[in-house]
Backbone bond lengths (Angstrom), bond angles and torsions (degrees), N, CA, C in turn:
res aa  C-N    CA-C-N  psi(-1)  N-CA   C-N-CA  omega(-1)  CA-C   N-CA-C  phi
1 X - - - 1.444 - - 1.528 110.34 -
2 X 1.398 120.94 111.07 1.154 119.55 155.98 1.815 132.54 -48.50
3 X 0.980 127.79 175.66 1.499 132.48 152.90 1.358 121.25 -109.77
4 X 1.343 118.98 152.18 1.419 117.81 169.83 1.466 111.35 -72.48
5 X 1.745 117.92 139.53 1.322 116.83 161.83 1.571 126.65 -49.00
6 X 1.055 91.56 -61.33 1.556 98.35 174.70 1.484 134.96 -65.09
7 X 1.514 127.31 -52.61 1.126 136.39 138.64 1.346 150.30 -71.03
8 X 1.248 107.37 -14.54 1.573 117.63 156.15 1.168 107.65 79.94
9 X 1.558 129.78 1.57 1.806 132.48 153.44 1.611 118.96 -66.25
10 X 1.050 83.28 167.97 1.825 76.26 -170.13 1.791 118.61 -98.18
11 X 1.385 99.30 141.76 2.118 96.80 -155.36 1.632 77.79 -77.21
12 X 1.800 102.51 139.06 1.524 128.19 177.76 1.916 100.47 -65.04
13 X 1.105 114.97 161.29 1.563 110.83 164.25 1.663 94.42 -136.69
14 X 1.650 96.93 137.62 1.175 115.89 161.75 1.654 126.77 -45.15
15 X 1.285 121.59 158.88 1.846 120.42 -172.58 2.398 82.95 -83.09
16 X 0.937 112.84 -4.55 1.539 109.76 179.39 1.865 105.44 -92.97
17 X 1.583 111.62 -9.94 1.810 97.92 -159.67 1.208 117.32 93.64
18 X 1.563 116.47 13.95 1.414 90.81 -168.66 1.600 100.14 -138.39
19 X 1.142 129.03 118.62 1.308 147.61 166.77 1.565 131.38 -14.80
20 X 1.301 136.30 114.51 1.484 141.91 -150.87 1.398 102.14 -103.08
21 X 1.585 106.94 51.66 1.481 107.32 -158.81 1.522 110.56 -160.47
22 X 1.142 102.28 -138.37 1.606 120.32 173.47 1.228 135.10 -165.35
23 X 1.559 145.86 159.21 1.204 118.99 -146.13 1.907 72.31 -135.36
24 X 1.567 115.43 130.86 1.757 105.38 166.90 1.255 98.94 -134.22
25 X 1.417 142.55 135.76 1.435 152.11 177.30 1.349 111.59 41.91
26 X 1.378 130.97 32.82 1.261 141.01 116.85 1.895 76.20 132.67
27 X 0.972 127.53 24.18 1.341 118.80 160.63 1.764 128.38 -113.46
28 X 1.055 119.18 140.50 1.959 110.93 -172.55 1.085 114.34 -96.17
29 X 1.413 123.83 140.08 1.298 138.58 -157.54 1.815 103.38 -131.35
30 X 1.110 109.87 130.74 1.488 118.09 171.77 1.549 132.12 -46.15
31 X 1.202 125.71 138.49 1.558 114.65 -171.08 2.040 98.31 -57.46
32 X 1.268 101.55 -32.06 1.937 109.39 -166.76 1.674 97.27 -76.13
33 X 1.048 135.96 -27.23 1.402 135.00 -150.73 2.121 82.67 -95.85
34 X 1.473 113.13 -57.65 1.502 136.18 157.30 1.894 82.89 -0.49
35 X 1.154 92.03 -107.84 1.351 126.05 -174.81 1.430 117.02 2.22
36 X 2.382 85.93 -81.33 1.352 106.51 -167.26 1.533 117.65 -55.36
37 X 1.837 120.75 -29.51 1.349 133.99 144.62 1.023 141.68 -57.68
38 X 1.052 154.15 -16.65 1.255 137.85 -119.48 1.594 129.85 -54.10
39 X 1.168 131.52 -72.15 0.962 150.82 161.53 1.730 125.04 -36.87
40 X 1.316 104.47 -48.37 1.343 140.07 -161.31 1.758 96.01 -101.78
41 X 1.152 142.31 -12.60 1.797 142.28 162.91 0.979 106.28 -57.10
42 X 1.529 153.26 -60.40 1.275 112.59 -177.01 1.389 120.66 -84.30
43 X 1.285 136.09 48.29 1.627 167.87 121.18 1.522 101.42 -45.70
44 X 1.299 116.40 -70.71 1.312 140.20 -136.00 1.805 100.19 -77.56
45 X 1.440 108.07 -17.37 1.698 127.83 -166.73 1.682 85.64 -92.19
């Protein structure tokens, strides 16, 4: 389990392996952090 950059909770993984999130300049970010940013996340790095 990774952590989120920004919030520091931990990114969920799918029953497939696959991450409830996003991956930006080689760091993972939360599907909620996703959201509350959008546009404006890779700012937030």
């Amino acid at each position: 389990m990774e952590k989120c950059a920004i919030c520091k909770s931990k990114v969920e993984e799918t029953f497939l392996g696959k991450i409830q999130g996003t991956i930006i300049k080689g760091k993972y970010i939360c599907s909620v952090c996703q959201k509350k940013f959008g546009f404006d996340l890779a700012k937030q790095l």
